[in-house]
N, C-alpha and C positions, 0 to 999 in steps of 0.2 A: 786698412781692412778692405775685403773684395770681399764682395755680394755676386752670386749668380742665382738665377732659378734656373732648375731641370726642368722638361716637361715632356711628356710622354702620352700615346695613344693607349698604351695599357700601363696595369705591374708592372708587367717582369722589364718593359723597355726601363720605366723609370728607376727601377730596381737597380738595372746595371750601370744606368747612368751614374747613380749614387753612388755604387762602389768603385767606380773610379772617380770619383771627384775627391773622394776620401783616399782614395789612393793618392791627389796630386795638392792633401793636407787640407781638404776642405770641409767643416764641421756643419752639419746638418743644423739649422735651426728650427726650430719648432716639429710639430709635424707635417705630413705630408695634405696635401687640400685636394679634393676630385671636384671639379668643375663640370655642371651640363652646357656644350657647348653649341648643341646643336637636338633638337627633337623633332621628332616625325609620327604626327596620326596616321594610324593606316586605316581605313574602310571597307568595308566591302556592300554599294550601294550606299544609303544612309546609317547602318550599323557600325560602329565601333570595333575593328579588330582588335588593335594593337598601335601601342607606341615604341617605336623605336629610338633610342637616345645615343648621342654620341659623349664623349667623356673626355674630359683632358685631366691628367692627372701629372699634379707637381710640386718642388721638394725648394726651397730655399736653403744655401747655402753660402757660408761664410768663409774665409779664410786668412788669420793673421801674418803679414809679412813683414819679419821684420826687416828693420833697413838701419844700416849703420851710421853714425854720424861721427864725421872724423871734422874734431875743432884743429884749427891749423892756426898756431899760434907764431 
């Protein structure tokens, strides 16, 4: 069995990754996970603006390969 994660800065990147991984027989497990990977207060003086967040978003995937076994008698 082969395990990969995808990971992505948004959707749609992770999105496509997924549809080819499936395309090269690989089955998604579980769901997908959004990660905060990074945050930013903004200010303006001592007041509170805004927080800015960045995101990782990613997809666990499996795939069974099989392989033959040739007994040589």
């Amino acid at each position: 069995m082969e395990q990969i994660i995808l990971t992505s800065s948004n959707p749609r990147g992770l999105e496509k990754k997924i549809t080819q991984a499936i395309g090269e027989g690989y089955v998604p497990v579980g769901s997908h996970q959004v990660v905060t990977i990074y945050s930013q207060n903004k200010f303006s003086g001592s007041q509170h603006m805004a927080t800015q967040h960045e995101l990782e978003y990613s997809q666990s995937m499996v795939r069974n390969q099989a392989k033959e076994i040739i007994n040589k008698f």
